[in-house]
DRENTIZA-493023 format. One record per atom (N, C-alpha, C, O): atom name; residue number from 1; x, y, z. Coordinates in pm, whole numbers, plus 50000, padded with zeros to 5 digits. Last residue first. Layout:
<rec name="CA" resi="NUM" px="X" py="Y" pz="Z"/>
...
***
This chain:
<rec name="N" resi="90" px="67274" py="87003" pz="11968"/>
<rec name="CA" resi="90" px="67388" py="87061" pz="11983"/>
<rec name="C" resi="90" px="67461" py="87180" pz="12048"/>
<rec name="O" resi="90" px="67582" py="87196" pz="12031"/>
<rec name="N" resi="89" px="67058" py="86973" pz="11932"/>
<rec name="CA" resi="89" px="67090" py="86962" pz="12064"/>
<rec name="C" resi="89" px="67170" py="87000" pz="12092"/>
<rec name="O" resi="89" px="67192" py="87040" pz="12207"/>
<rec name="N" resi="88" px="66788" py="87138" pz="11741"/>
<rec name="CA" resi="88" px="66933" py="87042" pz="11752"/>
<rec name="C" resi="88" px="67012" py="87083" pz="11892"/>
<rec name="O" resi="88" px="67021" py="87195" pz="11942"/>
<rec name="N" resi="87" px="66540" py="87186" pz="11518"/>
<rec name="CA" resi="87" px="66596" py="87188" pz="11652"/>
<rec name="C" resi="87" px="66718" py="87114" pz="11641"/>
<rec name="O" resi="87" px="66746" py="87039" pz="11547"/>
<rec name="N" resi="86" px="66397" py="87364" pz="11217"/>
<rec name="CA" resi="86" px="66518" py="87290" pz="11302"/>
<rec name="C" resi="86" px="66546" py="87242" pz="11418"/>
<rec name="O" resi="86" px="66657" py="87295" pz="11423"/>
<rec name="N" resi="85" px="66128" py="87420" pz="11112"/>
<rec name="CA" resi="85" px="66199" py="87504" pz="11244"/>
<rec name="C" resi="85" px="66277" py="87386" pz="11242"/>
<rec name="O" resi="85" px="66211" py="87286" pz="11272"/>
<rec name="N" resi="84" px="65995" py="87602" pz="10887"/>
<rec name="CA" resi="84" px="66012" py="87500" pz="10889"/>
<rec name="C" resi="84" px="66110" py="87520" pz="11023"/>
<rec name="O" resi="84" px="66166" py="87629" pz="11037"/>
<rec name="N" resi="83" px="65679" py="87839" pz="10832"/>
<rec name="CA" resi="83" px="65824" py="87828" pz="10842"/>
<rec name="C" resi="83" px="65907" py="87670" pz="10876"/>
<rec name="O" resi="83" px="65808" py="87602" pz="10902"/>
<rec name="N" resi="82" px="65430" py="87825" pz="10668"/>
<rec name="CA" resi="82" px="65473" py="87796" pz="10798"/>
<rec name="C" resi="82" px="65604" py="87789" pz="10799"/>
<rec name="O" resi="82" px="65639" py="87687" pz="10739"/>
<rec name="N" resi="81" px="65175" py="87958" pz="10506"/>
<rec name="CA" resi="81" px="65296" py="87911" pz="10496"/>
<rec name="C" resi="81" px="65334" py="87881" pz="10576"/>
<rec name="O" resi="81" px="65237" py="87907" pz="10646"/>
<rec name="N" resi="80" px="64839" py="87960" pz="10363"/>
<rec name="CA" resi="80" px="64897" py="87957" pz="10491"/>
<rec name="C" resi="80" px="65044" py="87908" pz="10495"/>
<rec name="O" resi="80" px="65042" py="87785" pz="10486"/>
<rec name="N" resi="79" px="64724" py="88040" pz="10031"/>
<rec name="CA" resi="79" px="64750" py="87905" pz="10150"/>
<rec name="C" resi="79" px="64861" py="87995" pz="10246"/>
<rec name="O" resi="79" px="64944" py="88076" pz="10205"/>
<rec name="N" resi="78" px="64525" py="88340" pz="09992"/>
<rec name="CA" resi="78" px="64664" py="88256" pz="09953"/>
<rec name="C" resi="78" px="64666" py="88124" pz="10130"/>
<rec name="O" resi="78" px="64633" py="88124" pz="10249"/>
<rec name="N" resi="77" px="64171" py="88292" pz="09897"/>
<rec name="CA" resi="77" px="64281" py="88259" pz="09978"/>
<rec name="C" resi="77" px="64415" py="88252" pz="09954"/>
<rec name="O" resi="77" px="64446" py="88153" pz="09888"/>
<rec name="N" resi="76" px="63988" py="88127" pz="09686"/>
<rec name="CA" resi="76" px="64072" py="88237" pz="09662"/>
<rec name="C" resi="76" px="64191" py="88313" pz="09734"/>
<rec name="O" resi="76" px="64281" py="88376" pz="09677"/>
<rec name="N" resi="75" px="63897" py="87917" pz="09897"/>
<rec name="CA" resi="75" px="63999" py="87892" pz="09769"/>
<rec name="C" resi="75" px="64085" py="88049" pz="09692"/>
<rec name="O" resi="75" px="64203" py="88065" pz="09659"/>
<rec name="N" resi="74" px="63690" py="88060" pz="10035"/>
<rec name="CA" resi="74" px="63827" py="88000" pz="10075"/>
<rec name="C" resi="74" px="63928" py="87932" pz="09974"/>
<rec name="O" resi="74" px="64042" py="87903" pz="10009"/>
<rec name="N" resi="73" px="63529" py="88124" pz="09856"/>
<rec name="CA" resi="73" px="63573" py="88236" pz="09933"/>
<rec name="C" resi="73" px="63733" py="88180" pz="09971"/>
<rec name="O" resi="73" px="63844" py="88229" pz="09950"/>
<rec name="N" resi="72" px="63438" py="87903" pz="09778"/>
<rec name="CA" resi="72" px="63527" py="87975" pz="09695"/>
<rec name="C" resi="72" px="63584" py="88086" pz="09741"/>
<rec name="O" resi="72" px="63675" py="88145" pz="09683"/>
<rec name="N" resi="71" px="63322" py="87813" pz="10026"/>
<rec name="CA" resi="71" px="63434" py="87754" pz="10013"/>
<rec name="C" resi="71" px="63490" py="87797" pz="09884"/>
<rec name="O" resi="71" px="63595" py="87740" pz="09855"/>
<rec name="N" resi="70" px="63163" py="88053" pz="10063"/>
<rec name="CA" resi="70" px="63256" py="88009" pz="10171"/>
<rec name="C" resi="70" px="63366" py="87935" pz="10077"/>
<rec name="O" resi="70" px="63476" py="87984" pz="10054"/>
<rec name="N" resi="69" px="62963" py="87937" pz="09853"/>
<rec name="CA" resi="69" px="63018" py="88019" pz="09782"/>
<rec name="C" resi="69" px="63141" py="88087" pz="09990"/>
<rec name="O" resi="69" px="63178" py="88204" pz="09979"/>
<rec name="N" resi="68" px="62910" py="87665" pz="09916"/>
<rec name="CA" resi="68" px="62947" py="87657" pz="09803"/>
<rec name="C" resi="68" px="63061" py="87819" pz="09774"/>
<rec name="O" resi="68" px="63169" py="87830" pz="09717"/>
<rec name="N" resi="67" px="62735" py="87726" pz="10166"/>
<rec name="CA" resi="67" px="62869" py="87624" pz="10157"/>
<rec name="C" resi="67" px="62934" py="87675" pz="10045"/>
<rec name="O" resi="67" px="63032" py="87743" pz="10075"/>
<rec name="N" resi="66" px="62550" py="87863" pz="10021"/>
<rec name="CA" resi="66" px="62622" py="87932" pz="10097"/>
<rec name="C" resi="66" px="62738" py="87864" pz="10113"/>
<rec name="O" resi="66" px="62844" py="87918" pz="10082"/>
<rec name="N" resi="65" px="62439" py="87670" pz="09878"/>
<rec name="CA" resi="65" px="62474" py="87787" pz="09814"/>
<rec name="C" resi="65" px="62581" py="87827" pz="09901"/>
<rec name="O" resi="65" px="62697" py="87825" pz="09860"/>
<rec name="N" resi="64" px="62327" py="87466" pz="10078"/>
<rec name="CA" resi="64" px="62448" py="87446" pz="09940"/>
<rec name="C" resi="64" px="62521" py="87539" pz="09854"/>
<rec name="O" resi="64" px="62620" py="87518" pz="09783"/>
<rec name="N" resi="63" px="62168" py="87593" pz="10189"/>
<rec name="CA" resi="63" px="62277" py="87592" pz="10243"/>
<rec name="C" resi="63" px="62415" py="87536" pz="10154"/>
<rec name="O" resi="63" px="62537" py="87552" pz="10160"/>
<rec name="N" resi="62" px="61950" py="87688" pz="09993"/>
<rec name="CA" resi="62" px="62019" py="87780" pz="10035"/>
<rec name="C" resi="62" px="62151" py="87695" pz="10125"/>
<rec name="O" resi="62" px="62253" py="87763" pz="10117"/>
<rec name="N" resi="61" px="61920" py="87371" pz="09933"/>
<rec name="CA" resi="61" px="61939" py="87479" pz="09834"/>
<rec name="C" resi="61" px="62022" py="87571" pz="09892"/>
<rec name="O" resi="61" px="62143" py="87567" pz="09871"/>
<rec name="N" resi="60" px="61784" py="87289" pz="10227"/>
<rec name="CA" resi="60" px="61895" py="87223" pz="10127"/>
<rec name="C" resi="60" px="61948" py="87300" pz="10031"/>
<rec name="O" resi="60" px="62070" py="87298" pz="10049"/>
<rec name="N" resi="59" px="61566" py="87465" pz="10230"/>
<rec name="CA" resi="59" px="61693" py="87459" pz="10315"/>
<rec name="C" resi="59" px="61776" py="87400" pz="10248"/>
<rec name="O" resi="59" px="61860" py="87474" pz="10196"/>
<rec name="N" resi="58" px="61411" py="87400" pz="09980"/>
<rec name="CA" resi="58" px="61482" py="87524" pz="09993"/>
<rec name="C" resi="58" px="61585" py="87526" pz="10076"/>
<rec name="O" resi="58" px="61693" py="87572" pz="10037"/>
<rec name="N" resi="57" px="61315" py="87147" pz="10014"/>
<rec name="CA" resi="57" px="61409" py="87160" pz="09955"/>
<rec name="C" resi="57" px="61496" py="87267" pz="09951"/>
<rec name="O" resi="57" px="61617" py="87260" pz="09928"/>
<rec name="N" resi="56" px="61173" py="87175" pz="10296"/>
<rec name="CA" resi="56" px="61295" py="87070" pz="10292"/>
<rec name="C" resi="56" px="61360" py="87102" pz="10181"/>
<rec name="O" resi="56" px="61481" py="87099" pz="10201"/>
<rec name="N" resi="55" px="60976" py="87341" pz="10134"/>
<rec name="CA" resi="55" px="61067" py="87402" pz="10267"/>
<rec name="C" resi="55" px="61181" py="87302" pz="10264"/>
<rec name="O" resi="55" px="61290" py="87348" pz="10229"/>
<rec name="N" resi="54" px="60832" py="87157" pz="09952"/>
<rec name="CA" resi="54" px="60966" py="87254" pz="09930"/>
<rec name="C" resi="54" px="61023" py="87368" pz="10114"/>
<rec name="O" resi="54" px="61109" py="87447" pz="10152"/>
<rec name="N" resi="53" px="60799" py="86982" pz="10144"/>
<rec name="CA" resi="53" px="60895" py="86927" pz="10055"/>
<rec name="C" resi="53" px="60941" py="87056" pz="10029"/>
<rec name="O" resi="53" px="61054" py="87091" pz="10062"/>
<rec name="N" resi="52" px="60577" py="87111" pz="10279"/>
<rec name="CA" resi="52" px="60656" py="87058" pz="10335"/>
<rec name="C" resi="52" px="60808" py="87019" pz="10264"/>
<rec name="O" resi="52" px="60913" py="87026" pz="10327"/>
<rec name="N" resi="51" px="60396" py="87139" pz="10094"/>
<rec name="CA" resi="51" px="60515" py="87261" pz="10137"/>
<rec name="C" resi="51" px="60587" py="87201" pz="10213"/>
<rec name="O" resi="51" px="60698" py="87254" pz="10217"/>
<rec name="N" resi="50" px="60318" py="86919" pz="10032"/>
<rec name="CA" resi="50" px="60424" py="86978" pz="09843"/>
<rec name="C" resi="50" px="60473" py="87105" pz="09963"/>
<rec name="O" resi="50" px="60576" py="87167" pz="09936"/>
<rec name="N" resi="49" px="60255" py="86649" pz="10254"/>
<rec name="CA" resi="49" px="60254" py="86822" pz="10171"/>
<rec name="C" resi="49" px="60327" py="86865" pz="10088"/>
<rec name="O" resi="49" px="60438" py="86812" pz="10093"/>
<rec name="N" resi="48" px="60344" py="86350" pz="10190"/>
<rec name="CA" resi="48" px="60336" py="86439" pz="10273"/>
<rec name="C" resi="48" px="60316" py="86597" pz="10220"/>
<rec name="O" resi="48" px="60391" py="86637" pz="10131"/>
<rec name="N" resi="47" px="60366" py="86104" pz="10031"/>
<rec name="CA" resi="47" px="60238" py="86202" pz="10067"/>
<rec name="C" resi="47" px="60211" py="86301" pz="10126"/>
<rec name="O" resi="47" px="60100" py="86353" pz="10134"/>
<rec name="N" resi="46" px="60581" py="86042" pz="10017"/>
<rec name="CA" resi="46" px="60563" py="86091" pz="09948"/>
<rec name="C" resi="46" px="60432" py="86157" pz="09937"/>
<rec name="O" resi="46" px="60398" py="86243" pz="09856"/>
<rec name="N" resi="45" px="60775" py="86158" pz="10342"/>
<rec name="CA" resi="45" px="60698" py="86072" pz="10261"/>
<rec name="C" resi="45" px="60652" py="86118" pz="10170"/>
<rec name="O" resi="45" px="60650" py="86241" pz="10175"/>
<rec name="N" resi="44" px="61090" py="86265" pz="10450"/>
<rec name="CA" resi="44" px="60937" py="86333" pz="10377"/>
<rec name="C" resi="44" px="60880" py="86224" pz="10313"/>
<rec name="O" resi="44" px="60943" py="86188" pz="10214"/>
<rec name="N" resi="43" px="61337" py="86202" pz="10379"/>
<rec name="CA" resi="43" px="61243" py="86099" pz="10542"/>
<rec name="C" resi="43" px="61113" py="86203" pz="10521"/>
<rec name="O" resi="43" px="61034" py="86197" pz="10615"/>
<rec name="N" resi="42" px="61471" py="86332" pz="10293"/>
<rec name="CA" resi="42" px="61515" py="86213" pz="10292"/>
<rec name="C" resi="42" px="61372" py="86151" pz="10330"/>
<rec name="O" resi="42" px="61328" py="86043" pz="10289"/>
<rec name="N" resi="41" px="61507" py="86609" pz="10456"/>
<rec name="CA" resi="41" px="61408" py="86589" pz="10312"/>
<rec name="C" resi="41" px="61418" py="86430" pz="10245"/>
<rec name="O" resi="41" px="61363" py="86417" pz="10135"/>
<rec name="N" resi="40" px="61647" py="86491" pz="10629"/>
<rec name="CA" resi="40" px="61536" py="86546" pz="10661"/>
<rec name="C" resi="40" px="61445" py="86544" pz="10535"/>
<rec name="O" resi="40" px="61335" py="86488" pz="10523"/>
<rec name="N" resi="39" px="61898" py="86495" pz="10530"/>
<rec name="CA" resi="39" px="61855" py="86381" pz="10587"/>
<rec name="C" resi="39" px="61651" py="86420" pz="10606"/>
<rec name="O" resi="39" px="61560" py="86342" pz="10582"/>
<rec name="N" resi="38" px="61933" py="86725" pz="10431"/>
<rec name="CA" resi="38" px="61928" py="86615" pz="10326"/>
<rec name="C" resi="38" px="61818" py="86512" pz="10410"/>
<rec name="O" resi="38" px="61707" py="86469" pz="10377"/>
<rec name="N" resi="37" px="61986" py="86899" pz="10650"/>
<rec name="CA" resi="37" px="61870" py="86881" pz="10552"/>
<rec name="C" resi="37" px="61823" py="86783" pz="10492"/>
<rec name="O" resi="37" px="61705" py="86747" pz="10488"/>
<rec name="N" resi="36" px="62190" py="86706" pz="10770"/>
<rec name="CA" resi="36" px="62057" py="86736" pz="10856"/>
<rec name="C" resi="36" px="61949" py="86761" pz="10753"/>
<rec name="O" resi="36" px="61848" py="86692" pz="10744"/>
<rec name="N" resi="35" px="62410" py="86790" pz="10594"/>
<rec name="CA" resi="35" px="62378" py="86680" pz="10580"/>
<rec name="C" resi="35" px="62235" py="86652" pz="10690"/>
<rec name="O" resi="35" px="62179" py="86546" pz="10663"/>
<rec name="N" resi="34" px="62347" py="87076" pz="10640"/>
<rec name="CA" resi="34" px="62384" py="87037" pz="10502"/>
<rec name="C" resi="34" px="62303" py="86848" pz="10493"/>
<rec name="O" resi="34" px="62208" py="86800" pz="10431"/>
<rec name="N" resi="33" px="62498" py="87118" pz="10852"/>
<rec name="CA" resi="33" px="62395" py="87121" pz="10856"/>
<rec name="C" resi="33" px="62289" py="87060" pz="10709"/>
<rec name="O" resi="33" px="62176" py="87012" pz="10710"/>
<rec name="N" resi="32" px="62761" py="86989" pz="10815"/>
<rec name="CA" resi="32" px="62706" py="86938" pz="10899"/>
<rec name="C" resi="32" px="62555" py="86964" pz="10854"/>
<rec name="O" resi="32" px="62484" py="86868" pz="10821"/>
<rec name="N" resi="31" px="62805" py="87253" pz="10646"/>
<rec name="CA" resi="31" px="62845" py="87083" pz="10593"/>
<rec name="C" resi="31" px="62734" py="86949" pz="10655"/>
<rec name="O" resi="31" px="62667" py="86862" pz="10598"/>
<rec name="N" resi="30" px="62858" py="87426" pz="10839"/>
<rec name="CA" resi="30" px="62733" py="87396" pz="10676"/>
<rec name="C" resi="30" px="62748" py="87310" pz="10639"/>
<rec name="O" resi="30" px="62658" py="87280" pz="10561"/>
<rec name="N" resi="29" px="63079" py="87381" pz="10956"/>
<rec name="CA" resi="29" px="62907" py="87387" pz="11022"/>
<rec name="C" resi="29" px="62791" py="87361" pz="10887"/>
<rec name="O" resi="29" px="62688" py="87298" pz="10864"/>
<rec name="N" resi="28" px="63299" py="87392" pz="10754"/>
<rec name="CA" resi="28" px="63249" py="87257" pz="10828"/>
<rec name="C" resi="28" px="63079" py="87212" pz="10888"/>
<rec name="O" resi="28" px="63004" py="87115" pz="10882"/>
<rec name="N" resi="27" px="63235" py="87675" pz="10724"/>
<rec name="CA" resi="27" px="63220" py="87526" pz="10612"/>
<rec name="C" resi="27" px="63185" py="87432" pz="10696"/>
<rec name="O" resi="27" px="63071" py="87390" pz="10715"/>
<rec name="N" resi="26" px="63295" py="87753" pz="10968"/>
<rec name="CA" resi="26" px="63172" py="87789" pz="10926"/>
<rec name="C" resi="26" px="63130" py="87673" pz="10770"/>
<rec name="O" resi="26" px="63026" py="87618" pz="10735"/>
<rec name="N" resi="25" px="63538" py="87692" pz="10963"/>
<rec name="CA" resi="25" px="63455" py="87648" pz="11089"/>
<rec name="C" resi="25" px="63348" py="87643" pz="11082"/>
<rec name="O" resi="25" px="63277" py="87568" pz="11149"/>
<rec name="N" resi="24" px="63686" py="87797" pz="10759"/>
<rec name="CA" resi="24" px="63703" py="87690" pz="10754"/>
<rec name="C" resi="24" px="63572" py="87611" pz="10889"/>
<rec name="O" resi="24" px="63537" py="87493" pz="10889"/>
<rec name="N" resi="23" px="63639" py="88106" pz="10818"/>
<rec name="CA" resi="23" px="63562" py="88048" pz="10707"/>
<rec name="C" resi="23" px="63597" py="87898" pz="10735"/>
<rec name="O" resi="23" px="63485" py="87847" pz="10733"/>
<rec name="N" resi="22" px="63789" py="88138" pz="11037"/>
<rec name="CA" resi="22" px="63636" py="88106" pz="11090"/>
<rec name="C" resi="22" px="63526" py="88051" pz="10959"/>
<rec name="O" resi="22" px="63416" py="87996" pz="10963"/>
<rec name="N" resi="21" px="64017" py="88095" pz="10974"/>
<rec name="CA" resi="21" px="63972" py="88013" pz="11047"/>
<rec name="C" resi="21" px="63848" py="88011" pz="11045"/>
<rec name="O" resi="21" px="63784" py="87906" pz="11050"/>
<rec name="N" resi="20" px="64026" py="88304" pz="10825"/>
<rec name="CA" resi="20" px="64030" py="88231" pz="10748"/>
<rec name="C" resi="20" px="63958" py="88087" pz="10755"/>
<rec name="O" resi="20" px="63901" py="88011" pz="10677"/>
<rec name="N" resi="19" px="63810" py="88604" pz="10961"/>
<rec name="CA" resi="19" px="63967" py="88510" pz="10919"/>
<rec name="C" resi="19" px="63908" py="88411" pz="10852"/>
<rec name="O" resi="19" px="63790" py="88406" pz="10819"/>
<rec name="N" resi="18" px="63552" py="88740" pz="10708"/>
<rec name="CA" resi="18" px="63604" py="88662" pz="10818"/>
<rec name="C" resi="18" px="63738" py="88599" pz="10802"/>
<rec name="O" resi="18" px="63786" py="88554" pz="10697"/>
<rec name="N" resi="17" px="63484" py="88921" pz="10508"/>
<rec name="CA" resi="17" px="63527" py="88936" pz="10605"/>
<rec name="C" resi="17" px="63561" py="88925" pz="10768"/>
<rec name="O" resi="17" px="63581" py="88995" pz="10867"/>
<rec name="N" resi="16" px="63385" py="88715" pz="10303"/>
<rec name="CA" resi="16" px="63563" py="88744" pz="10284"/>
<rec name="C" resi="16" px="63583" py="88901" pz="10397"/>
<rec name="O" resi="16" px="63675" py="88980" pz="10376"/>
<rec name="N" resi="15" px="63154" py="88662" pz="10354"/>
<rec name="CA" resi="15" px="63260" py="88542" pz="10400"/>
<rec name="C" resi="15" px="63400" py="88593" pz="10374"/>
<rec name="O" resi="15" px="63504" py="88538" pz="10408"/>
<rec name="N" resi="14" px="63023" py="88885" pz="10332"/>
<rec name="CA" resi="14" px="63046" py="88795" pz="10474"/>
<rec name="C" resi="14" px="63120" py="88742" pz="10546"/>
<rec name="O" resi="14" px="63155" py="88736" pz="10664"/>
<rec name="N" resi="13" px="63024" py="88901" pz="10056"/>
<rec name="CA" resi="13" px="63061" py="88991" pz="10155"/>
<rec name="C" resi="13" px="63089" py="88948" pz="10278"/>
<rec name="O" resi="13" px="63195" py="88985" pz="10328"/>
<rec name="N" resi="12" px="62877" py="88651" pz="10002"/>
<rec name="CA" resi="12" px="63058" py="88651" pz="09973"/>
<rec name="C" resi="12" px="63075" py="88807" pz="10067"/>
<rec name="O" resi="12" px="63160" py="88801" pz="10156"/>
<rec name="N" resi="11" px="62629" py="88669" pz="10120"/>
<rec name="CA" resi="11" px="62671" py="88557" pz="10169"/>
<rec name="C" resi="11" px="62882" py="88579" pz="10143"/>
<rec name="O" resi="11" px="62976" py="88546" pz="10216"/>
<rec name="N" resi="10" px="62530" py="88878" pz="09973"/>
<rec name="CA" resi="10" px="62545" py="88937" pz="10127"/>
<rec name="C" resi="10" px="62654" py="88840" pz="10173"/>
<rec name="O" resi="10" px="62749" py="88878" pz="10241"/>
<rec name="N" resi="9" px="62563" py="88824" pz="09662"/>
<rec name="CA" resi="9" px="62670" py="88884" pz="09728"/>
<rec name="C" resi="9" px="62662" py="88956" pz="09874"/>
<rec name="O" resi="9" px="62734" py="89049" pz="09910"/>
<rec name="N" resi="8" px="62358" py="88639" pz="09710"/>
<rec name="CA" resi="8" px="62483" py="88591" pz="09665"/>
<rec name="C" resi="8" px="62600" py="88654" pz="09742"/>
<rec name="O" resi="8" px="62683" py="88611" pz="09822"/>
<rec name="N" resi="7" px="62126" py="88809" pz="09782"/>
<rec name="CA" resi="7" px="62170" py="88725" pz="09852"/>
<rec name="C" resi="7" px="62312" py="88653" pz="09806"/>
<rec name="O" resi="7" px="62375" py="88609" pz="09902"/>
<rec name="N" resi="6" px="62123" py="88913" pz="09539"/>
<rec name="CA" resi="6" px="62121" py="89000" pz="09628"/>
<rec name="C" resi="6" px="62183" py="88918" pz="09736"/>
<rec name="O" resi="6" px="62291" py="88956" pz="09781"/>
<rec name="N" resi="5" px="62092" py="88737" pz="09310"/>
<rec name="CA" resi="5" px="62147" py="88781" pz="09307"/>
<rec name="C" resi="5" px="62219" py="88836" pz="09464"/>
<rec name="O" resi="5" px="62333" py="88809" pz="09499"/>
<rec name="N" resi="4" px="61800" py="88635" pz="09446"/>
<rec name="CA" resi="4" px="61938" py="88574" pz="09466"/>
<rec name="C" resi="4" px="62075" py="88637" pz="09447"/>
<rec name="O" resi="4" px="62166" py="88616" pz="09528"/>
<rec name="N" resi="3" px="61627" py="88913" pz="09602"/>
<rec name="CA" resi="3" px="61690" py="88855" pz="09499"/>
<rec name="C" resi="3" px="61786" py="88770" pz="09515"/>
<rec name="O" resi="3" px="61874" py="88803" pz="09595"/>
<rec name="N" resi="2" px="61403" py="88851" pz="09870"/>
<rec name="CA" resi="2" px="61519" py="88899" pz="09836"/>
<rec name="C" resi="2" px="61576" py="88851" pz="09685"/>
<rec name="O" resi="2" px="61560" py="88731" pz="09663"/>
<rec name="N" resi="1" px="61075" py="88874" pz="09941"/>
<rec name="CA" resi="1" px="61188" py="88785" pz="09925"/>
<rec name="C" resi="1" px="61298" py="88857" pz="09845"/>
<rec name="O" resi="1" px="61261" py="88923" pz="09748"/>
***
């Protein structure tokens, strides 16, 4: 198993060499998946295996990480400017 450390910085290497778009696409997907874990470790009875739970918890963990460190990826970002365009009929 890999160090977290180690894994920290595969996940920000990653993410700061993707456009911007694809970090915003790839949040969203972790987001999604994010809420699948939850739901999943949600619906583990309490009798059910201690590995079972921690597999449900680890997914949850690692994808909160990764969400987490995407979306500082994407905050460090300069925001996107857009020019403002006029039309006129004139």
């Amino acid at each position: 198993m890999k160090p977290l450390s180690q894994i920290i910085r595969e996940i920000q290497r990653e993410a700061a060499d993707l456009p911007t778009g694809d970090v915003r696409a790839t949040i969203q997907a972790s987001l999604e998946l994010l809420t699948e874990y939850t739901e999943v470790l949600q619906k583990i009875r309490l009798a059910a295996a201690s590995a079972d739970k921690a597999d449900a918890a680890n997914d949850v963990l690692y994808t909160a990480l990764f969400t987490a460190l995407y979306v500082q990826e994407l905050a460090t970002r300069p925001v996107e400017r857009f020019a403002r365009v006029r039309l006129s009929v004139n």
